[in-house]
Gaussian input, Z-matrix of N, CA and C with variables (Angstrom, degrees):
# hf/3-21g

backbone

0 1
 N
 C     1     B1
 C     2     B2     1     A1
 N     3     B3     2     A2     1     D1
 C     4     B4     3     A3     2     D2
 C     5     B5     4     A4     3     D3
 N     6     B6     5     A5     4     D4
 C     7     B7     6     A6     5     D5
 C     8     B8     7     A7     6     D6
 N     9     B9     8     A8     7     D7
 C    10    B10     9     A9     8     D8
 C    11    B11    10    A10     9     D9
 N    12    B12    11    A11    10    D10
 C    13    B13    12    A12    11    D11
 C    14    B14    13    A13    12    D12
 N    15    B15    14    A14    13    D13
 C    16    B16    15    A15    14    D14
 C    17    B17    16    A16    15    D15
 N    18    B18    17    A17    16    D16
 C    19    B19    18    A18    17    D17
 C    20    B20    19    A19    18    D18
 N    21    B21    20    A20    19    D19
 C    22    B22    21    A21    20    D20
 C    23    B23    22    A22    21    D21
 N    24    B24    23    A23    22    D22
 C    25    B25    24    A24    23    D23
 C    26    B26    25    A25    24    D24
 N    27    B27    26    A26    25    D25
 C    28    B28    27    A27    26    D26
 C    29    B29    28    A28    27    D27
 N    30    B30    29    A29    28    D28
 C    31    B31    30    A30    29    D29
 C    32    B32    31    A31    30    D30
 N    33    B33    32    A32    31    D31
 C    34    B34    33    A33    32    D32
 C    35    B35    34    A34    33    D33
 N    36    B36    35    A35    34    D34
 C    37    B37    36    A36    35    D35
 C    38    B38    37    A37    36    D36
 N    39    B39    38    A38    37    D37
 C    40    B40    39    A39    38    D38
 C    41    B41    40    A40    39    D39
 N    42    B42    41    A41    40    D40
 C    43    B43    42    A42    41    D41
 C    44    B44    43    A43    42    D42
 N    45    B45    44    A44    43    D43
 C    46    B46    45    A45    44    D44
 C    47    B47    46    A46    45    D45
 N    48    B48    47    A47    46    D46
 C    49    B49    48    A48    47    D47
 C    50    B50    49    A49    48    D48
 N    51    B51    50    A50    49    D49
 C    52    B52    51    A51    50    D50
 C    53    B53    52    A52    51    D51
 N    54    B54    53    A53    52    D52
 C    55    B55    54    A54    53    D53
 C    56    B56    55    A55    54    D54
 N    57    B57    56    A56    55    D55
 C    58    B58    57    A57    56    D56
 C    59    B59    58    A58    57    D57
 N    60    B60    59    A59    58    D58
 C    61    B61    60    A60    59    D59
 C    62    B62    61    A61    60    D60
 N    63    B63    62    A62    61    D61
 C    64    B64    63    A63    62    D62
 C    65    B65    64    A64    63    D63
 N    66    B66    65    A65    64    D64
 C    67    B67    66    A66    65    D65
 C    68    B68    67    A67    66    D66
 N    69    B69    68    A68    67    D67
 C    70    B70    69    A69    68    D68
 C    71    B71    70    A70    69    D69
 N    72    B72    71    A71    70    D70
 C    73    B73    72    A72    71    D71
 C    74    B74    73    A73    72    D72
 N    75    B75    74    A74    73    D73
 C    76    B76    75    A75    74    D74
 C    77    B77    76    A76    75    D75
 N    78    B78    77    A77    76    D76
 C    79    B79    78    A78    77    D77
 C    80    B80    79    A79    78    D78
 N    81    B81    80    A80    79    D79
 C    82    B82    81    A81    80    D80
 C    83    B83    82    A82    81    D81
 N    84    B84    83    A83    82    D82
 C    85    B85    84    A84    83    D83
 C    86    B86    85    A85    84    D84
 N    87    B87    86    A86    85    D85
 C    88    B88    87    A87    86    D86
 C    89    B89    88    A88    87    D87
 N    90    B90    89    A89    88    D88
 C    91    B91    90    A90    89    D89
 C    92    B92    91    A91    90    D90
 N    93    B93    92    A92    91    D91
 C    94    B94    93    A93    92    D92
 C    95    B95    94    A94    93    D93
 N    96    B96    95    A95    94    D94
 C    97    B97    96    A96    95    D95
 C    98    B98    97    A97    96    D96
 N    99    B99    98    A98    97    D97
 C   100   B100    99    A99    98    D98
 C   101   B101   100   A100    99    D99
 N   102   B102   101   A101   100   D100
 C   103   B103   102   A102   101   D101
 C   104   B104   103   A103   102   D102
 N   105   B105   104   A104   103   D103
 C   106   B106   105   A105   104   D104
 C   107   B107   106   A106   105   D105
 N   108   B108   107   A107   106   D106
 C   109   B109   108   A108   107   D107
 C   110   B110   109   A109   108   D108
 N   111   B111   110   A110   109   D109
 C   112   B112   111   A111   110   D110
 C   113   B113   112   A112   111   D111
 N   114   B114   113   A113   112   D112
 C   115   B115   114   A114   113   D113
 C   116   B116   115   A115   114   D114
 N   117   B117   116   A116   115   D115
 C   118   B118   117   A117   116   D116
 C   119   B119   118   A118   117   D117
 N   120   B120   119   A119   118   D118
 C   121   B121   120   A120   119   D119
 C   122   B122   121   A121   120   D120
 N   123   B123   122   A122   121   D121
 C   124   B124   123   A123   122   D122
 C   125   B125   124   A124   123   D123
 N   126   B126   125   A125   124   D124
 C   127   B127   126   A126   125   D125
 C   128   B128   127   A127   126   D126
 N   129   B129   128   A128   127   D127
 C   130   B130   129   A129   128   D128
 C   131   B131   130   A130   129   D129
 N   132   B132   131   A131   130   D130
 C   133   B133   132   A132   131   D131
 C   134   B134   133   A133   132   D132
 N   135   B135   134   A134   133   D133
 C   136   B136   135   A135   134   D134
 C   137   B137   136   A136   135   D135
 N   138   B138   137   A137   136   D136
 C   139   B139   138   A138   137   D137
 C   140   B140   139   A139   138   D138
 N   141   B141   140   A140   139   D139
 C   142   B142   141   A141   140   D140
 C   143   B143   142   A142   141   D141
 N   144   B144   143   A143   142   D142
 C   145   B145   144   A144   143   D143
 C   146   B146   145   A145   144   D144
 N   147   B147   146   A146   145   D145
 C   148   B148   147   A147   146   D146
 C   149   B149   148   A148   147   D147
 N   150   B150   149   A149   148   D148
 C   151   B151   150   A150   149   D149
 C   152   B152   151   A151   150   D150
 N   153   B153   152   A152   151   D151
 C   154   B154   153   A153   152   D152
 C   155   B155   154   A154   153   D153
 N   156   B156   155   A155   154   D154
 C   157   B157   156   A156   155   D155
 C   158   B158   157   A157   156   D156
 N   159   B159   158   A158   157   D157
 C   160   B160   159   A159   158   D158
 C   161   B161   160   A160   159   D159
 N   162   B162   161   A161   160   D160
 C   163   B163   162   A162   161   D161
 C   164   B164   163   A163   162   D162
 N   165   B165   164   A164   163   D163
 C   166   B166   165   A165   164   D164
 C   167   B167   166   A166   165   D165
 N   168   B168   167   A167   166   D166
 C   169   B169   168   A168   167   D167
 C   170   B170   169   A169   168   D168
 N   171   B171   170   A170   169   D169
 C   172   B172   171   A171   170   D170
 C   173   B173   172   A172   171   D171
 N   174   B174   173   A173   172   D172
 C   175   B175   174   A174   173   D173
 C   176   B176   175   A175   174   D174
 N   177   B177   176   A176   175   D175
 C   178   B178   177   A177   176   D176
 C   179   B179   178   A178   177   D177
 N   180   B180   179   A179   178   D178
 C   181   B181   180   A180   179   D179
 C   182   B182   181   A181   180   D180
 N   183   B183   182   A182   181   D181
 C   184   B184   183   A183   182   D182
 C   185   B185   184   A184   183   D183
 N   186   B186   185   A185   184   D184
 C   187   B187   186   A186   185   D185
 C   188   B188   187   A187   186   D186
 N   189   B189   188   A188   187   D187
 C   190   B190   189   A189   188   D188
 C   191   B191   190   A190   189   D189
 N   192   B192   191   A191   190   D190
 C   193   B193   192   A192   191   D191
 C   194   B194   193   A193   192   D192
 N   195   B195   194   A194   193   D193
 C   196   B196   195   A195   194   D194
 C   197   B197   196   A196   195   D195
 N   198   B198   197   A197   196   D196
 C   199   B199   198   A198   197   D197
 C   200   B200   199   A199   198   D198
 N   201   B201   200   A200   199   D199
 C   202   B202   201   A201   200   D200
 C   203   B203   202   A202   201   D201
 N   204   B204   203   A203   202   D202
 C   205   B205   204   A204   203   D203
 C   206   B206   205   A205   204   D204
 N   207   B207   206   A206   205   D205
 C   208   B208   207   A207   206   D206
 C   209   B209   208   A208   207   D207
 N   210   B210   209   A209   208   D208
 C   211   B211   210   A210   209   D209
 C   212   B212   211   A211   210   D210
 N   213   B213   212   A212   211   D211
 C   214   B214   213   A213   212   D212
 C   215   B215   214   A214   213   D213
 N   216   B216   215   A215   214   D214
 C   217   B217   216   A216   215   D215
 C   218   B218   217   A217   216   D216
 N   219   B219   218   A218   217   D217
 C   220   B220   219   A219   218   D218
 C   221   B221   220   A220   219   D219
 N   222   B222   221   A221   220   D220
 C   223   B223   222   A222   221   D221
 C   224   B224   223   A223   222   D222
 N   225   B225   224   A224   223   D223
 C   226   B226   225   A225   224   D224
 C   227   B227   226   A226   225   D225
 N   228   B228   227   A227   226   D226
 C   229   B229   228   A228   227   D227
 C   230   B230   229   A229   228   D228
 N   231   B231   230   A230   229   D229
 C   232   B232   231   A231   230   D230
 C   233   B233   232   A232   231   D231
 N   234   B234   233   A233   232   D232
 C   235   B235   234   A234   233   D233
 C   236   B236   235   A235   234   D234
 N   237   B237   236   A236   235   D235
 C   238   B238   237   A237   236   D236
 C   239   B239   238   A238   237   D237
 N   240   B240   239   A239   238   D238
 C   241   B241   240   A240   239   D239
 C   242   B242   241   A241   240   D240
 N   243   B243   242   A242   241   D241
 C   244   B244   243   A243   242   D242
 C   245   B245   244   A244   243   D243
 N   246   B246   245   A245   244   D244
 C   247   B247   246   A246   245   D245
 C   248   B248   247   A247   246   D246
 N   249   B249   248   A248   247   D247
 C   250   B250   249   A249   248   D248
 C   251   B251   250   A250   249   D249
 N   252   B252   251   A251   250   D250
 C   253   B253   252   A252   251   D251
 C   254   B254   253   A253   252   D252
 N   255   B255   254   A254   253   D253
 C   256   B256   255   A255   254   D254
 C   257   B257   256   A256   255   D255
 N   258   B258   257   A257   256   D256
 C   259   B259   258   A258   257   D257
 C   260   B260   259   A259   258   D258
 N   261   B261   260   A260   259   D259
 C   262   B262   261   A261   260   D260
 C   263   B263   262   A262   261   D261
 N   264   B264   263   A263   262   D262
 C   265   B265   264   A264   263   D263
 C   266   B266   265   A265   264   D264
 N   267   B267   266   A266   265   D265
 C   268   B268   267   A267   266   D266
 C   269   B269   268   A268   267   D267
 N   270   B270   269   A269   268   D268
 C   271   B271   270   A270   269   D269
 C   272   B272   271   A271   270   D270
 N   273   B273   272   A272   271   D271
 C   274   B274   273   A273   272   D272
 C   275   B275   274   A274   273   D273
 N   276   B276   275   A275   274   D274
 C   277   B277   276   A276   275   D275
 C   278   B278   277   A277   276   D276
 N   279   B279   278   A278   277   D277
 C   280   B280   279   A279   278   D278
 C   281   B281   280   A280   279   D279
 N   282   B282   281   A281   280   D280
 C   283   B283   282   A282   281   D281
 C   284   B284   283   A283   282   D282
 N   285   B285   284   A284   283   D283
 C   286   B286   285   A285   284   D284
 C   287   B287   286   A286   285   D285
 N   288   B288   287   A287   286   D286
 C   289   B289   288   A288   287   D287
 C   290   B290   289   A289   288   D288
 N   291   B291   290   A290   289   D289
 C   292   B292   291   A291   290   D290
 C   293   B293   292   A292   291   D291
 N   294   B294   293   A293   292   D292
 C   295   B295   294   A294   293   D293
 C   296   B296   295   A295   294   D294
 N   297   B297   296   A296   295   D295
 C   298   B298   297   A297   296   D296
 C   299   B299   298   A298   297   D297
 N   300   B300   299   A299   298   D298
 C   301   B301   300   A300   299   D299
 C   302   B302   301   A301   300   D300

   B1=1.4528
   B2=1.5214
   B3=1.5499
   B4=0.8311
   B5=1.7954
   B6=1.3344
   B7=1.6200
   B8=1.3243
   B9=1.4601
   B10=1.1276
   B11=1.9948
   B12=1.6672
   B13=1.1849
   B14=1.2944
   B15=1.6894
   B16=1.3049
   B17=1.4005
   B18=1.7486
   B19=1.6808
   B20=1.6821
   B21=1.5344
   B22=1.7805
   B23=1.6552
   B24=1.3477
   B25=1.2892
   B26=1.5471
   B27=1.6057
   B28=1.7913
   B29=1.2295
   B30=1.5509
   B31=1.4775
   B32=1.3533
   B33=1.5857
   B34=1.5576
   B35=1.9278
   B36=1.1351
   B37=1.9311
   B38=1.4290
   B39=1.9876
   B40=1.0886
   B41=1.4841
   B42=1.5526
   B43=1.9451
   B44=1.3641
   B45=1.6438
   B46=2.0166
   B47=0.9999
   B48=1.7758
   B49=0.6792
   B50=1.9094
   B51=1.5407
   B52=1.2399
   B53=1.7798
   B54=0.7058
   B55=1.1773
   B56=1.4130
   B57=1.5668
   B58=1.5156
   B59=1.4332
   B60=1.4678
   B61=1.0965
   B62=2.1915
   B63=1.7583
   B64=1.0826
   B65=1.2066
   B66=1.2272
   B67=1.3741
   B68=1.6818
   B69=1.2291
   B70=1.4594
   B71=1.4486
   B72=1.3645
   B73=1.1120
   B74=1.6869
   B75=1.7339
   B76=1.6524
   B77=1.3803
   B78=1.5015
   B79=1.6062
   B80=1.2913
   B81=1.2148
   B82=1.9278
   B83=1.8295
   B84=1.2794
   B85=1.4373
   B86=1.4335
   B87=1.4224
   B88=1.2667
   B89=1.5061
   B90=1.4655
   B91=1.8305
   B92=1.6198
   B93=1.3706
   B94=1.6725
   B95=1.0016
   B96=2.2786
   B97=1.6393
   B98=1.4533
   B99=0.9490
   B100=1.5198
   B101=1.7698
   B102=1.7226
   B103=1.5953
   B104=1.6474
   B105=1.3402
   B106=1.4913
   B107=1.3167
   B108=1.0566
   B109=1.1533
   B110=1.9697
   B111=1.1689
   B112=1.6382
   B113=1.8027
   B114=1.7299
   B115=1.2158
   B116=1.2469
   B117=1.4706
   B118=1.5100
   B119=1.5799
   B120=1.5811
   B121=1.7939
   B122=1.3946
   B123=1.5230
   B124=1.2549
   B125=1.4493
   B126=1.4327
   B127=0.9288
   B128=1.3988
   B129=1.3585
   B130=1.5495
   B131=1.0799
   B132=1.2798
   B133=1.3799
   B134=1.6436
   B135=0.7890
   B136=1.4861
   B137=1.6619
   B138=1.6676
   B139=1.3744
   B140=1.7982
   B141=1.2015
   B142=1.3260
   B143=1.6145
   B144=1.2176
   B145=1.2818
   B146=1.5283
   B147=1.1097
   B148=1.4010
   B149=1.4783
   B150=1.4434
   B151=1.5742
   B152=1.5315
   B153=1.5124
   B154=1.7733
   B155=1.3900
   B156=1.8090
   B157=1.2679
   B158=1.9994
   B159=1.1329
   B160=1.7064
   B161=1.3993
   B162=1.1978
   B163=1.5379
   B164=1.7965
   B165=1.3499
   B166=1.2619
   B167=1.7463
   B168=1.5216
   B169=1.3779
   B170=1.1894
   B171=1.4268
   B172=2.0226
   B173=1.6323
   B174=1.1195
   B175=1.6854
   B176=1.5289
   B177=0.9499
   B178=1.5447
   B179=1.6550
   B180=1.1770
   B181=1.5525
   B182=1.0423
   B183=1.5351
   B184=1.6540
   B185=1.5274
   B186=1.3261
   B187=1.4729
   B188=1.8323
   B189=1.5676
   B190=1.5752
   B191=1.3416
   B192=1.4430
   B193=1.5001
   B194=1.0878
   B195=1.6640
   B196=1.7325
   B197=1.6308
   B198=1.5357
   B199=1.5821
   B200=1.3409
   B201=2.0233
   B202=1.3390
   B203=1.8264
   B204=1.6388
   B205=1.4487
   B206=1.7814
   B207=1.8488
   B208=1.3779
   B209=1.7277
   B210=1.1197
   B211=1.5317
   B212=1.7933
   B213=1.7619
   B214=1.4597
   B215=1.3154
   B216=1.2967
   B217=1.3749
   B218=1.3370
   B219=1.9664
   B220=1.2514
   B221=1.8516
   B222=0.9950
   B223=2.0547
   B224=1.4465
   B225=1.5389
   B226=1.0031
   B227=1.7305
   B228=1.4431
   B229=1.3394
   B230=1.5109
   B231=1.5591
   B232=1.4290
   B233=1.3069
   B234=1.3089
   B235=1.3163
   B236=1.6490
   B237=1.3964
   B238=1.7082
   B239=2.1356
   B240=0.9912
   B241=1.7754
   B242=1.9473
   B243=1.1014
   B244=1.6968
   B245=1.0638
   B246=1.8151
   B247=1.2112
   B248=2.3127
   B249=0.5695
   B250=1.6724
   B251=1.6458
   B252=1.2996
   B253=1.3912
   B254=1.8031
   B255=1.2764
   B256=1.5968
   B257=1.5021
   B258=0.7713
   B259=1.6911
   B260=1.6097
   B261=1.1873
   B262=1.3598
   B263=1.5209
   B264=1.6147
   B265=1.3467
   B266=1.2971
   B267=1.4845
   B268=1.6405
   B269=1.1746
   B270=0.9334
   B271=1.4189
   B272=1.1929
   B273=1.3038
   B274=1.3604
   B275=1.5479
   B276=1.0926
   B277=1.2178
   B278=1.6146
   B279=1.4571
   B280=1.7583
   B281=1.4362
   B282=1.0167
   B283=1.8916
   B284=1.8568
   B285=1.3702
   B286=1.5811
   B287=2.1226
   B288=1.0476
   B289=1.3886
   B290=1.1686
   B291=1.1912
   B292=1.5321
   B293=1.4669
   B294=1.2237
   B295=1.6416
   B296=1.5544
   B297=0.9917
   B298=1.5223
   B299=1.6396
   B300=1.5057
   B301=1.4104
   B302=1.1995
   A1=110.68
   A2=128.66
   A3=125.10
   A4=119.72
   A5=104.33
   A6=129.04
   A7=73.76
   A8=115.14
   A9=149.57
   A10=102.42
   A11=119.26
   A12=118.15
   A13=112.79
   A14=121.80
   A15=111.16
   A16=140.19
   A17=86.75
   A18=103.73
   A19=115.77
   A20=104.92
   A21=108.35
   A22=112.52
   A23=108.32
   A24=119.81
   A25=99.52
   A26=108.17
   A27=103.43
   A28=124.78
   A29=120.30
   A30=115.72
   A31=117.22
   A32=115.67
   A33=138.93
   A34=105.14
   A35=88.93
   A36=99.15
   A37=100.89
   A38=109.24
   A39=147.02
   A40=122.59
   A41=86.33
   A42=131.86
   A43=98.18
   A44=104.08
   A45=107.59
   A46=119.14
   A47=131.14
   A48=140.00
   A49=124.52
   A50=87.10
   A51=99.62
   A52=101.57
   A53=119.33
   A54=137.58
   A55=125.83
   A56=88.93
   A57=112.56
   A58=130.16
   A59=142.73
   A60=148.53
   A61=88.94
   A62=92.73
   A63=75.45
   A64=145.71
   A65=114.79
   A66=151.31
   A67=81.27
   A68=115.20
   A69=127.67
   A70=109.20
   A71=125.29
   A72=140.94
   A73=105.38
   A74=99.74
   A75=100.74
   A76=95.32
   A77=127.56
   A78=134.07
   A79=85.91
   A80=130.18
   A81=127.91
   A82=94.05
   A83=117.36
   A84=120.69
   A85=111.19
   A86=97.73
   A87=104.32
   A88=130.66
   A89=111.01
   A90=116.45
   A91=84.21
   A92=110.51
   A93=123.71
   A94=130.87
   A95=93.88
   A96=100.95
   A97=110.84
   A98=131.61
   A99=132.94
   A100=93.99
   A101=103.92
   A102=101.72
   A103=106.57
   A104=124.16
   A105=126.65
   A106=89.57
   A107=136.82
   A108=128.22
   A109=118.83
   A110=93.24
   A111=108.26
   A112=118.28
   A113=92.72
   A114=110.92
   A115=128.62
   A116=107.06
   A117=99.22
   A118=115.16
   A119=111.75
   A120=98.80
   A121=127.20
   A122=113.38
   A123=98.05
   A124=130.97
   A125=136.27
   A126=170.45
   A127=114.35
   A128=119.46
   A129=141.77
   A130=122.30
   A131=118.61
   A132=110.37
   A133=126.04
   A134=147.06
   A135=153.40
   A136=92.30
   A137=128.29
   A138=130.14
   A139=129.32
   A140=96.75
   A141=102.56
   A142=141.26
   A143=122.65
   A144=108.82
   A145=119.14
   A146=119.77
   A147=131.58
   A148=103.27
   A149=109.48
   A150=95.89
   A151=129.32
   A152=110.99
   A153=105.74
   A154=104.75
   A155=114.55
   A156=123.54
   A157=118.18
   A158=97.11
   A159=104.50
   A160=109.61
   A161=119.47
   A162=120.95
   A163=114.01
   A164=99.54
   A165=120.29
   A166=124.82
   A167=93.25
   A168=95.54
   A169=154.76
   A170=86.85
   A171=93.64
   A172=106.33
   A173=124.12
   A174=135.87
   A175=89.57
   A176=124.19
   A177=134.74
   A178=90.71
   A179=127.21
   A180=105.35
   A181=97.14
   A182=110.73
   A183=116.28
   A184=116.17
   A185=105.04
   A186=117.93
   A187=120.63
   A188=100.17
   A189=99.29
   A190=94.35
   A191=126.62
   A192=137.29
   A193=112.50
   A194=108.54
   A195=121.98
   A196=95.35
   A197=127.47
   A198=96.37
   A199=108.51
   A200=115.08
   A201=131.40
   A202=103.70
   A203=84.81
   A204=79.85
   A205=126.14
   A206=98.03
   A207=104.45
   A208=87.42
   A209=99.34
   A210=105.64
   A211=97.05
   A212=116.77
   A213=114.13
   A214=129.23
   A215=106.55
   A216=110.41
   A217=117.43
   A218=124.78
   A219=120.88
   A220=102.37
   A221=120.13
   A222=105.52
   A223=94.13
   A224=98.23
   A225=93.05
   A226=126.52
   A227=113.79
   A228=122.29
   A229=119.35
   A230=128.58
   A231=124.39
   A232=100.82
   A233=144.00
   A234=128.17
   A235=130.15
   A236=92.83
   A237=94.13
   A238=102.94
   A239=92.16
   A240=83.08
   A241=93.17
   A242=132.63
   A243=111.72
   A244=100.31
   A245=134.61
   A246=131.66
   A247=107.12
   A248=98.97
   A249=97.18
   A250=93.46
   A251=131.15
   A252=133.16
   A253=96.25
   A254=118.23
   A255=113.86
   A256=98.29
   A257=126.47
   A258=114.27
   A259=135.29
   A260=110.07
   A261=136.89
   A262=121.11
   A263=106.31
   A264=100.93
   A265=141.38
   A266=104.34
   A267=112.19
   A268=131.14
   A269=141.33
   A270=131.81
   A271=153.14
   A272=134.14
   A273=142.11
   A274=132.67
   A275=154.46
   A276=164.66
   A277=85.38
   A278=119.87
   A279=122.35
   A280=107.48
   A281=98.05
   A282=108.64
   A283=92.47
   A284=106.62
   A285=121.80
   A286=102.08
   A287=118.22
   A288=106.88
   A289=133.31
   A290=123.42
   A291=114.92
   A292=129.25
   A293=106.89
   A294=90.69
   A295=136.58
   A296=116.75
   A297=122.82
   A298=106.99
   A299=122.98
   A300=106.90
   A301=92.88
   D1=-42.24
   D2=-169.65
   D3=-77.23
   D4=-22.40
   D5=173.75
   D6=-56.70
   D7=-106.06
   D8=-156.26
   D9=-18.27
   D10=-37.05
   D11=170.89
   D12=-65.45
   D13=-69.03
   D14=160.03
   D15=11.39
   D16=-84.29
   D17=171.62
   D18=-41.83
   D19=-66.65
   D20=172.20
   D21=-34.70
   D22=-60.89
   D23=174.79
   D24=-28.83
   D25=-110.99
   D26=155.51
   D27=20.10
   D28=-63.71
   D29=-175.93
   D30=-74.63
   D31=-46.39
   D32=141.65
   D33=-4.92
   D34=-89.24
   D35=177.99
   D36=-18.20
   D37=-93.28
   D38=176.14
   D39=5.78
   D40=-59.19
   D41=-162.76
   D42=-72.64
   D43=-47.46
   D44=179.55
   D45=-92.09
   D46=-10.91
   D47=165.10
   D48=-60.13
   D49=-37.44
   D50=-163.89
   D51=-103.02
   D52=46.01
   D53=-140.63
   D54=-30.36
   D55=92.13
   D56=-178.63
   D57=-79.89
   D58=120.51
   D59=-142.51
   D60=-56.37
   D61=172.48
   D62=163.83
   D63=-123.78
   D64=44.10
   D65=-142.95
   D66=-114.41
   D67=-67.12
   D68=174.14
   D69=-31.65
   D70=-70.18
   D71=-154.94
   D72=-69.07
   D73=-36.99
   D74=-172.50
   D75=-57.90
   D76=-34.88
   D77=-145.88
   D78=-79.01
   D79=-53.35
   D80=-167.82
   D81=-63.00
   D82=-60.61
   D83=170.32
   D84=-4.54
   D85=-93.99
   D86=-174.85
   D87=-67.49
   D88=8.60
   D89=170.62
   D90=-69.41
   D91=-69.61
   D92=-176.72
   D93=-4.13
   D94=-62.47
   D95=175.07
   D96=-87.31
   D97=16.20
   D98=-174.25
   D99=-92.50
   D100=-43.19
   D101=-172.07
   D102=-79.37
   D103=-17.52
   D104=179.17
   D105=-77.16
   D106=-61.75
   D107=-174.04
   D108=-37.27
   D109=-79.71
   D110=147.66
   D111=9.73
   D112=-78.90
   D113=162.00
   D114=-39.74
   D115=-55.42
   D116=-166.16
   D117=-86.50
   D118=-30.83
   D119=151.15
   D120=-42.65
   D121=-48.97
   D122=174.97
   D123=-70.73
   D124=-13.74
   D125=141.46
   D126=-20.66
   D127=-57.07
   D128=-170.42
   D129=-65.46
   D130=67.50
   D131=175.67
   D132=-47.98
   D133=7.21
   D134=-171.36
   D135=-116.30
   D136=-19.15
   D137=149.21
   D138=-46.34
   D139=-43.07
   D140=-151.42
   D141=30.69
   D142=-118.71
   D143=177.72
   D144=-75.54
   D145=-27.67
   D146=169.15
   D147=-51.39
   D148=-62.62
   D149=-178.77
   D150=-68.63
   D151=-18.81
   D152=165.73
   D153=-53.41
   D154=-65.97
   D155=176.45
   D156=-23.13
   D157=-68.13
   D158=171.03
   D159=-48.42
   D160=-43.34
   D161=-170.13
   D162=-63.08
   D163=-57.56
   D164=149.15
   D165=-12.02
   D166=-75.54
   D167=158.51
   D168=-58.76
   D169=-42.19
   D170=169.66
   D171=-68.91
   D172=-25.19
   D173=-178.86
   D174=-61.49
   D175=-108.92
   D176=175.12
   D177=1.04
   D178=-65.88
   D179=-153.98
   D180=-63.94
   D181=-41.08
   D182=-151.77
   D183=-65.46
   D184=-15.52
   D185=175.12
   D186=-81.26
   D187=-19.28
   D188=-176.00
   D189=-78.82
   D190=-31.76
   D191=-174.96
   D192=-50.65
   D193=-63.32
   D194=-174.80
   D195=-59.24
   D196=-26.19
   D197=-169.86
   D198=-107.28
   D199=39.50
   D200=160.49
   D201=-87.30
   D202=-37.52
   D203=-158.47
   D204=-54.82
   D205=-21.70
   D206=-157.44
   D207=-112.24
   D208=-176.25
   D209=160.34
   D210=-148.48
   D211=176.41
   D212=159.22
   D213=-54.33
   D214=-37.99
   D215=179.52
   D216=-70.48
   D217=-1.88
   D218=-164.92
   D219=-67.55
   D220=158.46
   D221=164.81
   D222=-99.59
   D223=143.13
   D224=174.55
   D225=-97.67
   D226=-2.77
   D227=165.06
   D228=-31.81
   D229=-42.10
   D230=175.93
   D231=-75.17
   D232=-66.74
   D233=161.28
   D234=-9.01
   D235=-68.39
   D236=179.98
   D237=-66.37
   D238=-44.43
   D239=-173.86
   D240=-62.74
   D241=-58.33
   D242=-168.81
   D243=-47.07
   D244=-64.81
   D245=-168.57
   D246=-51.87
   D247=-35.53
   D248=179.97
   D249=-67.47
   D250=-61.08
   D251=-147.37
   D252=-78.10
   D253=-18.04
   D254=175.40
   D255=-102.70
   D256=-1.40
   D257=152.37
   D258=-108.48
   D259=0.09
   D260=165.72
   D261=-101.50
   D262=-17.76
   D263=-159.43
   D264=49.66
   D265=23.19
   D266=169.50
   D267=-126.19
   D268=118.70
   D269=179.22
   D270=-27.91
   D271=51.90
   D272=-152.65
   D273=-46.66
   D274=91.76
   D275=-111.66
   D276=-126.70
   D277=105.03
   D278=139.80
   D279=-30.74
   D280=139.14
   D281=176.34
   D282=-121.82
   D283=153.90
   D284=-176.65
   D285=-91.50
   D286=113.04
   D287=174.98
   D288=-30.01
   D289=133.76
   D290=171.51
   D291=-49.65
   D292=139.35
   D293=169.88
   D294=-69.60
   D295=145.64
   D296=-171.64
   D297=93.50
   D298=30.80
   D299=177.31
   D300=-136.62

């Protein structure tokens, strides 16, 4: 689950980066809080098995969601550079390929 937030996160960056309406962004948003959510059922000990179970579930949805967000054709280079630049705290600059590749 928590990978799996990351990743959203990642798309999150990407999405504002690239400057995605924000209608868009609410939609990645809320995969996010569906997976924080996620988390914290499973999390709860005063849950117990009921709450893995729940957790479980909202995961499952939250995953048909995350695989709205992308498609094959997405690249994933803006992805990996937001996810690098929110863990570095720096700003990652796309570079243009070299020539001859």
């Amino acid at each position: 689950m928590r990978d799996l937030l990351g990743v959203v996160r990642a798309i999150y960056a990407a999405a504002k980066d690239g400057g995605a309406s924000r209608e868009e962004l609410a939609r990645i948003a809320k995969v996010g809080k569906e997976l924080s959510r996620a988390l914290d059922l499973a999390g709860a000990p005063q849950q117990g098995a009921s709450g893995h179970a729940a957790a479980w579930k909202v995961t499952d949805k939250a995953m048909l969601q995350v695989n709205d967000l992308v498609d094959p054709l997405t690249p994933a280079a803006p992805l990996l550079l937001a996810a690098r630049s929110r863990v570095t705290g720096n700003k990652v600059m796309t570079r243009s390929k070299t020539p001859g590749r």
